[in-house]
C-alpha positions as CSV (number, residue, x, y, z in Angstrom):
1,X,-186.1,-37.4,-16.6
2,X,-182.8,-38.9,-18.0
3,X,-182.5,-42.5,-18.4
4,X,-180.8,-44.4,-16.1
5,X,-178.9,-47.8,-17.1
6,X,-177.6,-50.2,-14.3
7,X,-174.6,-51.8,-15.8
8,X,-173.8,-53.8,-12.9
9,X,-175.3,-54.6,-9.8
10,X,-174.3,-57.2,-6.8
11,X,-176.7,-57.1,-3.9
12,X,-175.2,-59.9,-1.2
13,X,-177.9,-60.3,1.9
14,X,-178.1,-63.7,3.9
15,X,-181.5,-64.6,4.8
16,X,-183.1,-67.3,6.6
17,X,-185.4,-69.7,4.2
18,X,-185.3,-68.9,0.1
19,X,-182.7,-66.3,-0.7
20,X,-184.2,-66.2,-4.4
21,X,-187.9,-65.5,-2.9
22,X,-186.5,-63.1,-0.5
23,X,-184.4,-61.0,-3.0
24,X,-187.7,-61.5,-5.3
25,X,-190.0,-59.9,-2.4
26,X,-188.0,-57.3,-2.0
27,X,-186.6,-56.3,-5.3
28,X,-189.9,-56.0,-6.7
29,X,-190.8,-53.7,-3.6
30,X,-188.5,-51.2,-4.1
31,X,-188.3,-51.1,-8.1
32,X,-192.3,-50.7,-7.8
33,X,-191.3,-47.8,-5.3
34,X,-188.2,-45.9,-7.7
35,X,-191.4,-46.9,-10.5
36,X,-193.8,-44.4,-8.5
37,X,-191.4,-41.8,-8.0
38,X,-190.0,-42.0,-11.4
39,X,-193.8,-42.0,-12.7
40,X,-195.0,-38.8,-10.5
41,X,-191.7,-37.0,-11.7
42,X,-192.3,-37.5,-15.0
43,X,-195.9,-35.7,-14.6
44,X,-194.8,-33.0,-12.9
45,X,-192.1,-32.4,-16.0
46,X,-195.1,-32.8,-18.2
47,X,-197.2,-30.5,-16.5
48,X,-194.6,-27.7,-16.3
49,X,-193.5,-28.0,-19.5
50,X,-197.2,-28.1,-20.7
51,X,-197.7,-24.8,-18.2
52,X,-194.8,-22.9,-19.3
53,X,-196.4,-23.5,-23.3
54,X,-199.5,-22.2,-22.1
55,X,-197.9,-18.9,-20.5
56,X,-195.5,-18.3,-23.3
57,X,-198.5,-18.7,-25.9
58,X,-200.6,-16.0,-24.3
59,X,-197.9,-13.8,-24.0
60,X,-197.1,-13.9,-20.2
61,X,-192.9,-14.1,-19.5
């Protein structure tokens, strides 16, 4: 998977109570989220690139 680099990012949301707590709560939601996805992608790139080694190495196109 490529990196990805945010160079600039404005998230505006009005909320009732702690804005910093709220954008906190659900930052860390969704980052941990994208950090899954990003995680189980980068397995199944490992895996197919560790498969196609192991085909290629026996002989098998």
């Amino acid at each position: 998977m490529p990196k990805v680099t945010i160079h600039n990012l404005e998230v505006r949301f009005q909320v009732d109570g702690n804005d910093g707590a709220v954008f906190t709560r659900l930052f860390n939601k969704h980052i941990q989220a994208w950090s899954r996805l990003y995680e189980q992608e980068c397995d199944r790139a490992k895996n197919s690139q560790r498969d196609r080694k192991l085909v290629e190495g026996e002989g098998w196109h």
